[in-house]
DRENTI-710890 format. One record per residue (C-alpha): residue number from 1; residue in one letter; x, y, z. Coordinates in steps of 0.001 Angstrom, whole numbers, always signed. Layout:
SITE    n  res        X        Y        Z
SITE  NUM    A        X        Y        Z
...
//
This chain:
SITE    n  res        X        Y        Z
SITE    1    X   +14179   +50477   -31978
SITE    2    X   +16777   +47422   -32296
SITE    3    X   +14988   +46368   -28804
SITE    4    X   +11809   +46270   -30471
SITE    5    X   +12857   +44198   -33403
SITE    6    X   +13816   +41729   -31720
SITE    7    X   +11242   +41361   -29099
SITE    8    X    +9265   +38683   -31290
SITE    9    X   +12642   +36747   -31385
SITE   10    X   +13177   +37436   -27414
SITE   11    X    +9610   +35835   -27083
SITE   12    X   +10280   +32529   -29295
SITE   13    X   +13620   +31832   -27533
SITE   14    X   +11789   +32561   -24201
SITE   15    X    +9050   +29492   -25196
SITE   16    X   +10889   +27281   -27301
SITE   17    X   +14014   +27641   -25025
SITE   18    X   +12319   +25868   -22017
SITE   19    X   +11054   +23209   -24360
SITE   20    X   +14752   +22123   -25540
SITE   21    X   +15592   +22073   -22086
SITE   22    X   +13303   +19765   -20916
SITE   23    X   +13528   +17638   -23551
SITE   24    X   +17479   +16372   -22084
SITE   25    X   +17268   +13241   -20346
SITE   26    X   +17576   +14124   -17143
SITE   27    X   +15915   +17445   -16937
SITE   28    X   +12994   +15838   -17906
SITE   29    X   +13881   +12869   -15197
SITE   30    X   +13679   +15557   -12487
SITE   31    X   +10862   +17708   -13526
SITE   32    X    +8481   +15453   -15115
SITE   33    X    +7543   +13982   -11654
SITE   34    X    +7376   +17167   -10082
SITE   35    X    +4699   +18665   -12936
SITE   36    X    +2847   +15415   -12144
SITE   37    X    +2527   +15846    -8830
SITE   38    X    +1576   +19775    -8973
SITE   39    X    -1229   +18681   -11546
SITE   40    X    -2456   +15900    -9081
SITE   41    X    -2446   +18699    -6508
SITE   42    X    -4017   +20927    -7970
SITE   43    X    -6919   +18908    -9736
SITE   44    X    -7649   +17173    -6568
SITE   45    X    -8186   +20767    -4592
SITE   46    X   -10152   +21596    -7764
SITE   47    X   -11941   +18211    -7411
SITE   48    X   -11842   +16818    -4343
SITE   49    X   -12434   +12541    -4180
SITE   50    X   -12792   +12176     -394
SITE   51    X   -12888    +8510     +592
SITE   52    X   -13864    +5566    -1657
SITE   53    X   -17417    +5320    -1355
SITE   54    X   -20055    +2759     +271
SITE   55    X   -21920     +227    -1862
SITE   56    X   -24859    +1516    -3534
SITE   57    X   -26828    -1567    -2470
SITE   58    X   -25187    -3893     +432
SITE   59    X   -25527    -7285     -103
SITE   60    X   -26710    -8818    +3124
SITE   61    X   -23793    -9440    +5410
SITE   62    X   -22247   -12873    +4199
SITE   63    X   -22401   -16198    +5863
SITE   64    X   -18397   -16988    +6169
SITE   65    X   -18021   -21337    +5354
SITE   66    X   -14448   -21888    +6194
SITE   67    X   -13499   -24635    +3378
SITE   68    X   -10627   -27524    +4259
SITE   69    X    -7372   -26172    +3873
SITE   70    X    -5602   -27873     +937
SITE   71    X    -2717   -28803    +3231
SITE   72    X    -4639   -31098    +5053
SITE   73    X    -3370   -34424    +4910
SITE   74    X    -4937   -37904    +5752
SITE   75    X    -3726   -39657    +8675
SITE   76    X     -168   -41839    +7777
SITE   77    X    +1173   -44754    +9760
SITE   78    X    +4255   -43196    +8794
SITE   79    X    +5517   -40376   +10847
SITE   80    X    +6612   -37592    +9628
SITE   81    X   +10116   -36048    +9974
SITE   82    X   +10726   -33284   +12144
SITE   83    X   +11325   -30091   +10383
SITE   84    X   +14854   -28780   +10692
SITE   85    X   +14586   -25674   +13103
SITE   86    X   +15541   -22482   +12052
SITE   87    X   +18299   -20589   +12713
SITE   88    X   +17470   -17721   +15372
SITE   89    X   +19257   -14991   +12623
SITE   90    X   +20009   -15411    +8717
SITE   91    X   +21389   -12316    +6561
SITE   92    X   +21520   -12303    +3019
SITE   93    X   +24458   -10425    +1389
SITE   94    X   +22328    -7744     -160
SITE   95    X   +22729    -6432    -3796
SITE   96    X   +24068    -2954    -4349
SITE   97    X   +20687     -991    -4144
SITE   98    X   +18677     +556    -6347
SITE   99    X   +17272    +4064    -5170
SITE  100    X   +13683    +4490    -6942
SITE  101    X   +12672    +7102    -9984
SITE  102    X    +9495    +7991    -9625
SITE  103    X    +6655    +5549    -8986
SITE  104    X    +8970    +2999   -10135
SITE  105    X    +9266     +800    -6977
SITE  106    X    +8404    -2343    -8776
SITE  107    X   +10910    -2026   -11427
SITE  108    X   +13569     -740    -9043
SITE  109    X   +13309    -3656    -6247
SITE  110    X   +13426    -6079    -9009
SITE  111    X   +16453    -4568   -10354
SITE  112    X   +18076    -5493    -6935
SITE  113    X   +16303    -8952    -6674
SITE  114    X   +17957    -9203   -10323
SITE  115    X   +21048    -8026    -9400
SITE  116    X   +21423   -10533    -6921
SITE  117    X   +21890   -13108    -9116
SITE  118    X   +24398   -11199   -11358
SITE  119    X   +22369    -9360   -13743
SITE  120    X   +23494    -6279   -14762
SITE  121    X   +20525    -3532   -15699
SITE  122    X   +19093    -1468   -13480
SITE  123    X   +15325      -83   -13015
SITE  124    X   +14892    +1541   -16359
SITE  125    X   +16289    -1563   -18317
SITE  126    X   +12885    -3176   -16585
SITE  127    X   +10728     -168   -16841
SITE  128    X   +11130     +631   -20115
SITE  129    X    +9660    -2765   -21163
SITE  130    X    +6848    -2361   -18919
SITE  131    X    +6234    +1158   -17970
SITE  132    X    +7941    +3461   -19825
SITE  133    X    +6251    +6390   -18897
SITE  134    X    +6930    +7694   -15658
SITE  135    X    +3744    +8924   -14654
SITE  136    X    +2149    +5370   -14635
SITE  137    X    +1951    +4947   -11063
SITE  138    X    +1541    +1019   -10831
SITE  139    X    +3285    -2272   -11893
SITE  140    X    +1143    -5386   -10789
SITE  141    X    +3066    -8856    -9715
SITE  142    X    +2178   -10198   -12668
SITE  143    X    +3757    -7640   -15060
SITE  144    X    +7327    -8212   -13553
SITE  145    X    +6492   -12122   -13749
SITE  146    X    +6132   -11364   -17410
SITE  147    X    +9380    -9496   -17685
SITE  148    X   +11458   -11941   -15642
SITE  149    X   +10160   -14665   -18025
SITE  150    X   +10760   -12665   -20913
SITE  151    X   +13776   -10728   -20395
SITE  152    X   +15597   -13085   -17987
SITE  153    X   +14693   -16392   -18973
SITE  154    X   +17896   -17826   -17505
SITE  155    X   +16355   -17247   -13761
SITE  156    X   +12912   -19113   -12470
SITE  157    X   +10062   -17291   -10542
SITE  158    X    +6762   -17780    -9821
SITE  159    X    +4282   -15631    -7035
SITE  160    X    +1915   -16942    -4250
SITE  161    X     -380   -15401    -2329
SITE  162    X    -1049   -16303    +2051
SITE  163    X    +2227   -16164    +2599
SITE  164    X    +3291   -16362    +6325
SITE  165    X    +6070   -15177    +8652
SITE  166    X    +7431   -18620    +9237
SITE  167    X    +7785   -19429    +4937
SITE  168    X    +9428   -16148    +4713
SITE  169    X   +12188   -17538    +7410
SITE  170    X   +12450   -20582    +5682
SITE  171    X   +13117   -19051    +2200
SITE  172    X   +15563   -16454    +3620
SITE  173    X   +17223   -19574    +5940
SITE  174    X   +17368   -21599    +2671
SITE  175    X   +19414   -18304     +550
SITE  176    X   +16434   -17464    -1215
SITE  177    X   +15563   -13787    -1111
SITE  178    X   +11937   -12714    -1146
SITE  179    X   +10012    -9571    -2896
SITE  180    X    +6584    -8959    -1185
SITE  181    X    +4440    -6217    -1788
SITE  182    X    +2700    -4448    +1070
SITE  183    X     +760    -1619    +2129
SITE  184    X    +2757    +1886    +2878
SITE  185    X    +2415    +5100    +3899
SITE  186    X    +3995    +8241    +2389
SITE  187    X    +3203   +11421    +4581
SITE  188    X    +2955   +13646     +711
SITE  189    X     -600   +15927     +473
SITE  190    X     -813   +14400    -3216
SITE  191    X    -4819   +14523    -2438
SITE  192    X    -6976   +16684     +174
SITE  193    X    -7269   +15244    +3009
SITE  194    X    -5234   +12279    +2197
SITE  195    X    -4682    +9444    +3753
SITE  196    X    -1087    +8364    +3070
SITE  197    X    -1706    +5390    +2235
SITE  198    X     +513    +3381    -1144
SITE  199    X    +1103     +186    -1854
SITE  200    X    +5053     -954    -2367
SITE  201    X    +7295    -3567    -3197
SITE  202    X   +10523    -4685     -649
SITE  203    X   +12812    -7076     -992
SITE  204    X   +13635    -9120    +1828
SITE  205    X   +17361   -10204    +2714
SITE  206    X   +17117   -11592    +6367
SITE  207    X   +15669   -11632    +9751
SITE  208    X   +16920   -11687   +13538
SITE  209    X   +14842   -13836   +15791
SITE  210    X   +16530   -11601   +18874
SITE  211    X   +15293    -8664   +17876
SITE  212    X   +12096   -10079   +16522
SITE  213    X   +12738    -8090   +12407
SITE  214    X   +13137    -8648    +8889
SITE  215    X   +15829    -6889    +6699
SITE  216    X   +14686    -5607    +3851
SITE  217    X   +15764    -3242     +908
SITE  218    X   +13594     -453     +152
SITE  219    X   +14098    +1360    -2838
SITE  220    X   +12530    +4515    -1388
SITE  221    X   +13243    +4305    +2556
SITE  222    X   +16826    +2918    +1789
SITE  223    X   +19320     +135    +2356
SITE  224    X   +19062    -2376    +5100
SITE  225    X   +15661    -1903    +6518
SITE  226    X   +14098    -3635    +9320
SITE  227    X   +10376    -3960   +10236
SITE  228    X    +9182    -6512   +13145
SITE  229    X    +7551    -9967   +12228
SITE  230    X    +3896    -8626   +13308
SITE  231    X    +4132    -5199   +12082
SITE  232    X    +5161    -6774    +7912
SITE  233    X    +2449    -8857    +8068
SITE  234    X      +64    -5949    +9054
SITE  235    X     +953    -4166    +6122
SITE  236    X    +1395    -7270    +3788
SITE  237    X    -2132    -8913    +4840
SITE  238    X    -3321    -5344    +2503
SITE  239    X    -1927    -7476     -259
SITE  240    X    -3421   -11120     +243
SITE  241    X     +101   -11643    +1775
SITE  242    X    +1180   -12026    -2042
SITE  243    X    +5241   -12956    -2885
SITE  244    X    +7480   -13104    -5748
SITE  245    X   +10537   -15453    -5692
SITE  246    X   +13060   -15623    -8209
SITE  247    X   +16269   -18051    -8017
SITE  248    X   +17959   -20430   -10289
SITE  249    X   +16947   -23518   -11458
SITE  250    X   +18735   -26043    -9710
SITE  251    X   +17158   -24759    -6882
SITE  252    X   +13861   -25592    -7821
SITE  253    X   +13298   -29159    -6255
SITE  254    X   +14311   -26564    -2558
SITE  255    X   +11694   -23982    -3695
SITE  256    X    +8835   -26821    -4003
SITE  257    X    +9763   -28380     -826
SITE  258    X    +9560   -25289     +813
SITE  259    X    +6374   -24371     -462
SITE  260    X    +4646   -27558     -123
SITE  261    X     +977   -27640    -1168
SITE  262    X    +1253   -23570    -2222
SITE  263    X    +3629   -25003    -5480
SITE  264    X     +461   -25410    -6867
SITE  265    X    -1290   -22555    -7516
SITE  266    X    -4825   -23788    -7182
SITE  267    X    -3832   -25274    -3619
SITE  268    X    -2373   -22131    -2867
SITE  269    X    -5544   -19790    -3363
SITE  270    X    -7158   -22519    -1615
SITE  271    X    -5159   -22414    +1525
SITE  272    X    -5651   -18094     +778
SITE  273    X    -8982   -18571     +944
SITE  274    X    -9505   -19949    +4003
SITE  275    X    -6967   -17963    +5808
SITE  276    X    -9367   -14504    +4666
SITE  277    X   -11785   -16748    +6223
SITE  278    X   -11061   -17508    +9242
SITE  279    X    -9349   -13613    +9603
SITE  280    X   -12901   -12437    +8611
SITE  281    X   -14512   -14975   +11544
SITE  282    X   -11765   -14026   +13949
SITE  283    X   -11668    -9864   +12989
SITE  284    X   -15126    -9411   +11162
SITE  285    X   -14403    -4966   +11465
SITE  286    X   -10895    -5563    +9574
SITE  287    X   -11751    -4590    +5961
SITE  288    X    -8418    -5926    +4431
SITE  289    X    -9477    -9502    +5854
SITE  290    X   -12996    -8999    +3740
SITE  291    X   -10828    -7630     +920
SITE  292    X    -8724   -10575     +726
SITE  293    X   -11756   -12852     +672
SITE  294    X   -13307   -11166    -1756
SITE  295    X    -9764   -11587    -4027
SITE  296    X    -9721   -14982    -3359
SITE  297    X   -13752   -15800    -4166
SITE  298    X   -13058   -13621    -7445
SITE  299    X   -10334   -16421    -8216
SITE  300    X   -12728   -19461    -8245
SITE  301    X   -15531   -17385   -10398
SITE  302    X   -17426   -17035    -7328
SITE  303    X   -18686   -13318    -8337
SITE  304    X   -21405   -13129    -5960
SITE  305    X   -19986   -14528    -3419
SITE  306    X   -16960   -12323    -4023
SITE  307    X   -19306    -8601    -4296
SITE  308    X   -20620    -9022     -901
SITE  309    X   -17038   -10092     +472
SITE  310    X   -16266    -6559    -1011
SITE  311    X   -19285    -4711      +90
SITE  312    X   -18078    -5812    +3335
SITE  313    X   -15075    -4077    +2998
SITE  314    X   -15983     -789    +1454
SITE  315    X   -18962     -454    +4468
SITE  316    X   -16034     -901    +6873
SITE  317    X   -13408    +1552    +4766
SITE  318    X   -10744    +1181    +2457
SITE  319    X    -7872    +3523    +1280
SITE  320    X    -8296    +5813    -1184
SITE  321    X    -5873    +4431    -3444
SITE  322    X    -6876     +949    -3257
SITE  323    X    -8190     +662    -6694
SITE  324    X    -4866    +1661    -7805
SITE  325    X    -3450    -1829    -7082
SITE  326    X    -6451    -3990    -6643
SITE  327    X    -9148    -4635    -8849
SITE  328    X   -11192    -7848    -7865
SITE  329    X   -14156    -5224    -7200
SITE  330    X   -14429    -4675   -10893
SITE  331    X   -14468    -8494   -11744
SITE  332    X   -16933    -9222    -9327
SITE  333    X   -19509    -5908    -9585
SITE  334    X   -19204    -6775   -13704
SITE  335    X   -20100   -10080   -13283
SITE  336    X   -22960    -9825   -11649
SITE  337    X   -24582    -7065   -13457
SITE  338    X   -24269    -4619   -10492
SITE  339    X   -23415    -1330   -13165
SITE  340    X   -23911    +1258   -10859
SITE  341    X   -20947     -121    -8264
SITE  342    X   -19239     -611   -11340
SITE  343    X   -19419    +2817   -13061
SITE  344    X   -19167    +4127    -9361
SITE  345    X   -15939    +2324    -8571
SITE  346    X   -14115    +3461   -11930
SITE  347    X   -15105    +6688   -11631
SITE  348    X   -13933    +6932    -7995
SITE  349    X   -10673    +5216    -8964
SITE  350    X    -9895    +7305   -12372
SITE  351    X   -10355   +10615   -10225
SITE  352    X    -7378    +9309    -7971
SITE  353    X    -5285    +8002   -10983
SITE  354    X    -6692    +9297   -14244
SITE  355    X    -3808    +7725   -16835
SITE  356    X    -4372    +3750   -14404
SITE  357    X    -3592    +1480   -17591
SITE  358    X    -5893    -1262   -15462
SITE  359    X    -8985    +1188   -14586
SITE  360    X    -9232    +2419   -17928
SITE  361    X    -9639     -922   -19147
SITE  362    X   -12055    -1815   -16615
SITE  363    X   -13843    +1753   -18031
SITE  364    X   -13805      -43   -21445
SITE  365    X   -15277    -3097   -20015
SITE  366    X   -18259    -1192   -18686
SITE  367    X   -19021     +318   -21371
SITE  368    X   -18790    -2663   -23311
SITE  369    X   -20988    -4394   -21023
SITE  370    X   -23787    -1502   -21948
SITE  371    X   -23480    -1976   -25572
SITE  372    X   -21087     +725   -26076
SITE  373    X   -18354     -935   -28540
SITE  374    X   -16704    +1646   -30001
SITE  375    X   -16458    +3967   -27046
SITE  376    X   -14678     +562   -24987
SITE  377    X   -12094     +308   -27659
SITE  378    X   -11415    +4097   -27212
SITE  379    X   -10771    +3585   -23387
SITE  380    X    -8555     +743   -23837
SITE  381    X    -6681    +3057   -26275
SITE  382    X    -6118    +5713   -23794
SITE  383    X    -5087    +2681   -21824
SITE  384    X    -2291    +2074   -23888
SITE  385    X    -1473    +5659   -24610
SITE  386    X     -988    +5426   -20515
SITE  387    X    +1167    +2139   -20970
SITE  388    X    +2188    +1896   -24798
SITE  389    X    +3794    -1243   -23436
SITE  390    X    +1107    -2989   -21196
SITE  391    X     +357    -7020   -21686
SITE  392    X    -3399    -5934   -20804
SITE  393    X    -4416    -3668   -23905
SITE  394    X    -3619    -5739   -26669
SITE  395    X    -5815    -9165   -25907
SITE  396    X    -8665    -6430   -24596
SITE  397    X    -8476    -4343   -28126
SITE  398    X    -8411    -7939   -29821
SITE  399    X   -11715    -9137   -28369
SITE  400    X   -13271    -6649   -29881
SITE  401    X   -12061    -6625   -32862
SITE  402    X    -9700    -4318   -32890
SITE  403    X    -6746    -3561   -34248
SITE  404    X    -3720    -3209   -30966
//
């Protein structure tokens, strides 16, 4: 009878119990991920995406006009000095490393970048500014510009995109470590017949000319990496070749010499764009090369140019998570009125990453584009329910007269 009476009481302890529980820091740290990834499991067996999905309506292939490279300089009757060779092997001290929480690889190699010169947070100091919620699986280059600008004002940075082998040697020879991002693979059955493919940041501390590798730190592989010369830029051409350097100001008249014409950012997509160029001339079946055109043309407001650079790519076959970390296809399909791609695209990309901060704007965007005003601002809400702490959401909600 006493059994029985306190069955209801059994019951509520039994539910509310678990609750408690999972509210403690770190039982929620270690279980939130894993709930996320059983839900992703499940929904894609439930719904599969297969791969990201042709045009609707090819543009005609595109004529490739490789532009002057904005390095180019006019002949001088004054020679020019001979570089200083490099040396054959140059190892940074690396900063105590920073093993990854989940999807927080941007936030956790910047830590270490960070940390190198003296700071003292770690990834969640960073994350919680601009991801605080785990289950936001991407941090674009620009979003940890913002926070090193914002939150560590005493250091300078800037990114680039077509970087090269050689400037990464040069930085590293010169003490300057260097955070690229790159493609990845993860062997994890997150989706049905997935391919493996992720994009991820890595922070590189030196390179050996003897054995032909950089040496990175990788906050989910580990200390002390190393990855040969051809095989990084493989996986970093997935990314336009696109860098992040951080150092202190005094070193900034060594930064610009380094860089040359890429200081300025307008010369620097420049010289981008006619490396995808010639890449698409030289490998026309290599969809990343088409990709990274179409990135580039998306830059200078050449939308047209841009969807058929993209078209290009998606005939040829891109990753399923591309539009996780890449979005030039949206700028270009909205801008010249191709909906369908559009609405295609977002769909495709939401049913890999349902909570993507930038997708769900780009949702908002569409609908915006058909009229649809009050069911945009309700997308970029869920936008910033996915990221209460994104730089995106705001300015979008704004435009529209809305309150952020």
């Amino acid at each position: 009878m006493q059994l029985r009476r306190r069955w209801p009481l059994i019951l509520v302890a039994l539910i509310v119990l678990p609750m408690l529980v999972y509210q403690i820091p770190w039982v929620k740290t270690r279980l939130e991920w894993r709930l996320d990834l059983a839900q992703v499991f499940v929904r894609s067996r439930l719904n599969p995406v297969g791969e990201l999905p042709p045009p609707q309506i090819a543009s005609s292939s595109p004529e490739v006009e490789v532009r002057p490279s904005a390095t180019a300089l006019p002949p001088s009757p004054t020679p020019l000095a001979t570089p200083t060779p490099l040396p054959p092997n140059f190892i940074l001290t690396p900063p105590a490393h920073e093993t990854q929480g989940p999807n927080n690889c941007g936030p956790a190699t910047l830590a270490m970048y960070l940390r190198y010169y003296g700071w003292g947070g770690d990834q969640y100091t960073i994350s919680d500014e601009i991801k605080p919620i785990s289950a936001d699986r991407n941090v674009n280059v620009d979003e940890l510009d913002y926070y090193i600008r914002t939150r560590a004002g005493w250091l300078s940075t800037l990114f680039r995109v077509d970087g090269s082998i050689t400037l990464l040697k040069q930085l590293l020879a010169a003490g300057l470590p260097v955070m690229v991002e790159k493609g990845h693979i993860i062997e994890i059955d997150y989706l049905l017949n997935d391919d493996y493919w992720n994009g991820h940041y890595a922070l590189l501390t030196g390179y050996d000319d003897a054995s032909g590798e950089f040496i990175y730190q990788d906050s989910y592989n580990g200390p002390n990496q190393r990855m040969g010369y051809a095989e990084l830029d493989m996986w970093w051409q997935q990314f336009n070749r696109v860098y992040t350097l951080v150092y202190t100001p005094d070193r900034e008249a060594d930064v610009q010499a380094i860089l040359g014409a890429d200081w300025d950012a307008q010369a620097n997509r420049q010289n981008a764009m006619v490396t995808a160029q010639l890449e698409v001339e030289s490998h026309p079946e290599n969809a990343f090369a088409w990709f990274n055109l179409g990135m580039n043309q998306v830059y200078f407001g050449e939308f047209n140019a841009a969807a058929a650079s993209f078209d290009q790519a998606r005939l040829i076959g891109l990753p399923m998570r591309m539009l996780r970390y890449q979005f030039g296809p949206f700028f270009a399909y909205y801008h010249t009125n191709r909906q369908d791609d559009l609405n295609q695209l977002v769909d495709y990309a939401l049913a890999i990453t349902p909570n993507s901060e930038d997708v769900l704007i780009w949702r908002g965007w569409a609908l915006h584009k058909e009229g649809n005003i009050n069911a945009a601002i309700q997308q970029f809400r869920l936008a910033q329910e996915a990221n209460p702490k994104s730089i995106y959401t705001g300015p979008a909600l704004t435009s529209l007269g809305a309150t952020p």
